[in-house]
DSSP file (Angstrom, degrees, kcal/mol; ACC not computed):
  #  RESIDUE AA STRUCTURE BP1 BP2  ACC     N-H-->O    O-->H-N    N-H-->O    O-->H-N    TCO  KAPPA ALPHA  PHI   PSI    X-CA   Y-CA   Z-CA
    1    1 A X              0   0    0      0, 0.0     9,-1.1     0, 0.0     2,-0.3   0.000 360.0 360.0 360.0 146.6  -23.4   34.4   37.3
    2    2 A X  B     -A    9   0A   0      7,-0.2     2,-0.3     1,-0.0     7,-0.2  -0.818 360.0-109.3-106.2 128.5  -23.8   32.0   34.4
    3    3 A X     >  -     0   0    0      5,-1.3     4,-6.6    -2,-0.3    14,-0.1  -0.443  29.5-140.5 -58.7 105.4  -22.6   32.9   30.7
    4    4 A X  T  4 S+     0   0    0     -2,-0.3    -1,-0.1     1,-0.2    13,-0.1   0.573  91.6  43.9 -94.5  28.4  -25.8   33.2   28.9
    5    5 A X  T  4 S+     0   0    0      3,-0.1    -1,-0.2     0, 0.0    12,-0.0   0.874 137.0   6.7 -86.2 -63.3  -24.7   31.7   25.9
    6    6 A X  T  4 S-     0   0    0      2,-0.1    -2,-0.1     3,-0.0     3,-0.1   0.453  91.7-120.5-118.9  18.7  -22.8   28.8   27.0
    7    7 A X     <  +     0   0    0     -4,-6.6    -3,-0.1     1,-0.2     2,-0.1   0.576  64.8 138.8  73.1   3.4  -23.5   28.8   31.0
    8    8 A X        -     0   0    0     -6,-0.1    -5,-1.3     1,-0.1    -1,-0.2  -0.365  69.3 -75.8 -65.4 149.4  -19.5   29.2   31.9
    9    9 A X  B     -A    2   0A   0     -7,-0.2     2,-0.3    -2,-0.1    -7,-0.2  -0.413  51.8-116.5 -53.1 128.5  -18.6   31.3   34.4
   10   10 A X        -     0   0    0     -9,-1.1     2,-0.5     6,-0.2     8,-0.4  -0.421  23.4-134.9 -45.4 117.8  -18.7   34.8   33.5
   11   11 A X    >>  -     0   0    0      6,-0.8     3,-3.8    -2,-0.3     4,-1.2  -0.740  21.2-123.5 -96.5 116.6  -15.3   37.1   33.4
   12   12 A X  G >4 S+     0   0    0     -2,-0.5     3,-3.1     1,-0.3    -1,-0.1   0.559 105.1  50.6 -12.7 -79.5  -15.4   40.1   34.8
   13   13 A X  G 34 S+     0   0    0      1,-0.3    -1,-0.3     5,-0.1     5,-0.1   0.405 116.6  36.6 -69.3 -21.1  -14.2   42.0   31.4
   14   14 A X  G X4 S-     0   0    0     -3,-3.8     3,-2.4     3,-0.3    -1,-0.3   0.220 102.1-169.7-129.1   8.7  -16.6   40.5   28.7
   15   15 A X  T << S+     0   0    0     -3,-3.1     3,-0.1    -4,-1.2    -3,-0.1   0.036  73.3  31.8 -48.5 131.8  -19.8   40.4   31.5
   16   16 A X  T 3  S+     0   0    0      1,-0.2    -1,-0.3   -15,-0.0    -6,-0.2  -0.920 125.3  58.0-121.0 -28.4  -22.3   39.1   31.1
   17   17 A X    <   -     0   0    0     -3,-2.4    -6,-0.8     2,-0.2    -3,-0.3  -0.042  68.9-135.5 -60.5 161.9  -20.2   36.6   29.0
   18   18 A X  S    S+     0   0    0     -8,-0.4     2,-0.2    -3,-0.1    -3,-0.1   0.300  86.2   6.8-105.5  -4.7  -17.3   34.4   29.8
   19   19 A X  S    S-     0   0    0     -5,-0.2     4,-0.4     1,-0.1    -2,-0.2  -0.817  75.7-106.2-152.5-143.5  -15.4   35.2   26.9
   20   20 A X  S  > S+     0   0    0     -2,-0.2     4,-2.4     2,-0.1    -1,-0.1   0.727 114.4  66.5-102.5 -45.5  -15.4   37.4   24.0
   21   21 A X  H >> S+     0   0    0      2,-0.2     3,-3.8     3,-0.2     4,-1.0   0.950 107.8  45.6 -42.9-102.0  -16.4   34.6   21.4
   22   22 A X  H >4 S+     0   0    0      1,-0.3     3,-5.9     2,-0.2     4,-0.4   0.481 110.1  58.6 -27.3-102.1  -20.4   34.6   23.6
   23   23 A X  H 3> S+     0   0    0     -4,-0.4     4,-1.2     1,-0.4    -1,-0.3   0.397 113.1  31.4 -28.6 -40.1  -20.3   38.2   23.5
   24   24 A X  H <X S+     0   0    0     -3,-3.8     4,-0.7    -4,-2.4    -1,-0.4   0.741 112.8  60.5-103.0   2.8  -20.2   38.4   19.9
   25   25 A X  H <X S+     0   0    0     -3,-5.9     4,-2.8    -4,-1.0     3,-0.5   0.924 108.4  49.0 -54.2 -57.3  -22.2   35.2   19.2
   26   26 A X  H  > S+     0   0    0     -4,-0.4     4,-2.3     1,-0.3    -2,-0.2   0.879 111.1  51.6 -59.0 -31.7  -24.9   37.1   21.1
   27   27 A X  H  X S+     0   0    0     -4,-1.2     4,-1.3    -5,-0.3    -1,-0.3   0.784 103.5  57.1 -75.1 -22.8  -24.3   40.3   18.9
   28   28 A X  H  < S+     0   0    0     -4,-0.7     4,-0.5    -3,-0.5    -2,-0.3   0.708 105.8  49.0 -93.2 -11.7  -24.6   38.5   15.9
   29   29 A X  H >X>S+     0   0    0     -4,-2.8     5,-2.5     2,-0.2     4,-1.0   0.852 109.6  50.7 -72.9 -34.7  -28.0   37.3   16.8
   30   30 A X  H 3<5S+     0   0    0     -4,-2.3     3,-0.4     1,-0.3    -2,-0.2   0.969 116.8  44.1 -55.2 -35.4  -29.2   40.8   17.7
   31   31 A X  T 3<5S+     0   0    0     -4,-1.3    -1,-0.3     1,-0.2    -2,-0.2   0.522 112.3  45.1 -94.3   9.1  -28.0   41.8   14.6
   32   32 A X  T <45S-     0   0    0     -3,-1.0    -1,-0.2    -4,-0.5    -2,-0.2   0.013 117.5-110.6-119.0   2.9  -29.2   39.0   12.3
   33   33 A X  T  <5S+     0   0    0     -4,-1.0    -3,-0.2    -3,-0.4     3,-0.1   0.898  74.3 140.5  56.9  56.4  -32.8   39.4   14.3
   34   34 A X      < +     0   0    0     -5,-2.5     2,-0.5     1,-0.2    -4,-0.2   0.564  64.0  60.8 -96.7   6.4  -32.5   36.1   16.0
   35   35 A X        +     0   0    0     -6,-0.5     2,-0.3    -5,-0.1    -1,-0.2  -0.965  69.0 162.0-127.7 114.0  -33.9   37.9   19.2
   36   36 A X        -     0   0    0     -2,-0.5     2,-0.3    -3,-0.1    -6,-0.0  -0.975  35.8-134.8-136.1 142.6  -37.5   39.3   18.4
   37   37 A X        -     0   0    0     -2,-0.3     2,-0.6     1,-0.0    -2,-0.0  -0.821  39.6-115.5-104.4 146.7  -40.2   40.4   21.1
   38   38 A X        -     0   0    0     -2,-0.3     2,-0.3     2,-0.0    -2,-0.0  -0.543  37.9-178.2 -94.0 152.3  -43.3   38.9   19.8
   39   39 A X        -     0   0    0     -2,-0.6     2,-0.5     3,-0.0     3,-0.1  -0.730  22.9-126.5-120.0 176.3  -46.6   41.3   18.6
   40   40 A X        -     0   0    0     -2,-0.3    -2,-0.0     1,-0.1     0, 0.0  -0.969  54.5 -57.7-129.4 152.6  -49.8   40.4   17.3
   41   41 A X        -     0   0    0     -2,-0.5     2,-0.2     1,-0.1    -1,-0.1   0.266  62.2 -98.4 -25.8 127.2  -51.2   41.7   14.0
   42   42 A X        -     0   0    0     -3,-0.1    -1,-0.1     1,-0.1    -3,-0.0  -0.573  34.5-122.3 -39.8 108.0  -51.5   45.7   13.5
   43   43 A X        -     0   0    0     -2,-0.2     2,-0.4     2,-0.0    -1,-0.1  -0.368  33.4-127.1 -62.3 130.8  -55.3   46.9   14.2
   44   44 A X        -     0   0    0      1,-0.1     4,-0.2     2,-0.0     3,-0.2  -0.926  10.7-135.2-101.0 139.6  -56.1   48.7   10.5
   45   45 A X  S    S+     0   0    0     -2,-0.4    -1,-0.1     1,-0.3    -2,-0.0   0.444  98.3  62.0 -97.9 -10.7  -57.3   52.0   11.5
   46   46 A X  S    S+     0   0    0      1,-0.2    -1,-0.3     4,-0.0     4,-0.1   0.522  98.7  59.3-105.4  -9.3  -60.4   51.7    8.7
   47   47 A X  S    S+     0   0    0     -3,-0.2    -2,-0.2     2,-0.1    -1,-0.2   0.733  84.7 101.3 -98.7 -14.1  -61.6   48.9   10.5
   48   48 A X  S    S-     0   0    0     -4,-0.2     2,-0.3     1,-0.1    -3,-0.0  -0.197  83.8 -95.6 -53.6 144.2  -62.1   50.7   13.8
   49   49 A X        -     0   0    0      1,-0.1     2,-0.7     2,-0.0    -1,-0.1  -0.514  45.0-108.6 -83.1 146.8  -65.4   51.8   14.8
   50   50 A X        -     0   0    0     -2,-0.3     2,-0.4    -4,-0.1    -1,-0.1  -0.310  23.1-135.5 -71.6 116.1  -66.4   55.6   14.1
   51   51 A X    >   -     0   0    0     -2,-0.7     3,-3.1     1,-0.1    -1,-0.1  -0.496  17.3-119.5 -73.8 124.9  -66.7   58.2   16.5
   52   52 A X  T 3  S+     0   0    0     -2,-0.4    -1,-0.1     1,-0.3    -2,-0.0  -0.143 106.0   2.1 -58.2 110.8  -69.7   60.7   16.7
   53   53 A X  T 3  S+     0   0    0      1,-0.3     2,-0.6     2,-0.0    -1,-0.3   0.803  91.8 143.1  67.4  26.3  -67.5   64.3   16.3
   54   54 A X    <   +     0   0    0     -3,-3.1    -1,-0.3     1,-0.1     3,-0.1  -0.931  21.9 174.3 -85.9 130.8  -64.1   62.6   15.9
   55   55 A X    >   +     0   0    0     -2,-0.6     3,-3.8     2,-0.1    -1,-0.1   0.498  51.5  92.2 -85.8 -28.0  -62.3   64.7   13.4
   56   56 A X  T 3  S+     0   0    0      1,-0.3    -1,-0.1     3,-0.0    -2,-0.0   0.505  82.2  60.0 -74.0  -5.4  -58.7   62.9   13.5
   57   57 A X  T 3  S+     0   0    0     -3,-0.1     2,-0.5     2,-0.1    -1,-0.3   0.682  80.6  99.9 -75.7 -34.2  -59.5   60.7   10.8
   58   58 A X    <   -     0   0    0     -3,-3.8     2,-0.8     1,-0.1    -3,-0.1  -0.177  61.4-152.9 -76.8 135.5  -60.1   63.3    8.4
   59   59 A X              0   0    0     -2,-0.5    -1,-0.1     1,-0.1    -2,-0.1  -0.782 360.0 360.0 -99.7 115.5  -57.1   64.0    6.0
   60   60 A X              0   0    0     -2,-0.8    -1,-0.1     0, 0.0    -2,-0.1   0.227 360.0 360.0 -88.7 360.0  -56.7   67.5    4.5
């Protein structure tokens, strides 16, 4: 298995990584949001069409 930062062989102790250095490169993108799944634009709930004897819209 290939280090998937820099594609070196992986070491048992830091797997998936080959050293310690990848392992926290790869943590400082998770934590700097350098890994993102992508989404498409939020449906706004007021633009949906209305349903005949839906209630869940109303706010009490």
């Amino acid at each position: 298995m290939a280090c998937p930062i820099c594609s070196k062989v992986t070491d048992q102790k830091y797997r998936p990584f080959c050293s310690k250095r990848c392992a926290d490169i790869d943590l400082a993108k998770w934590l700097g949001g350098g890994y993102s799944i992508p989404a498409s634009d939020e449906i706004d709930p007021e633009d949906l069409p209305e349903v005949e004897g839906d209630d869940s819209r109303l706010i009490n």
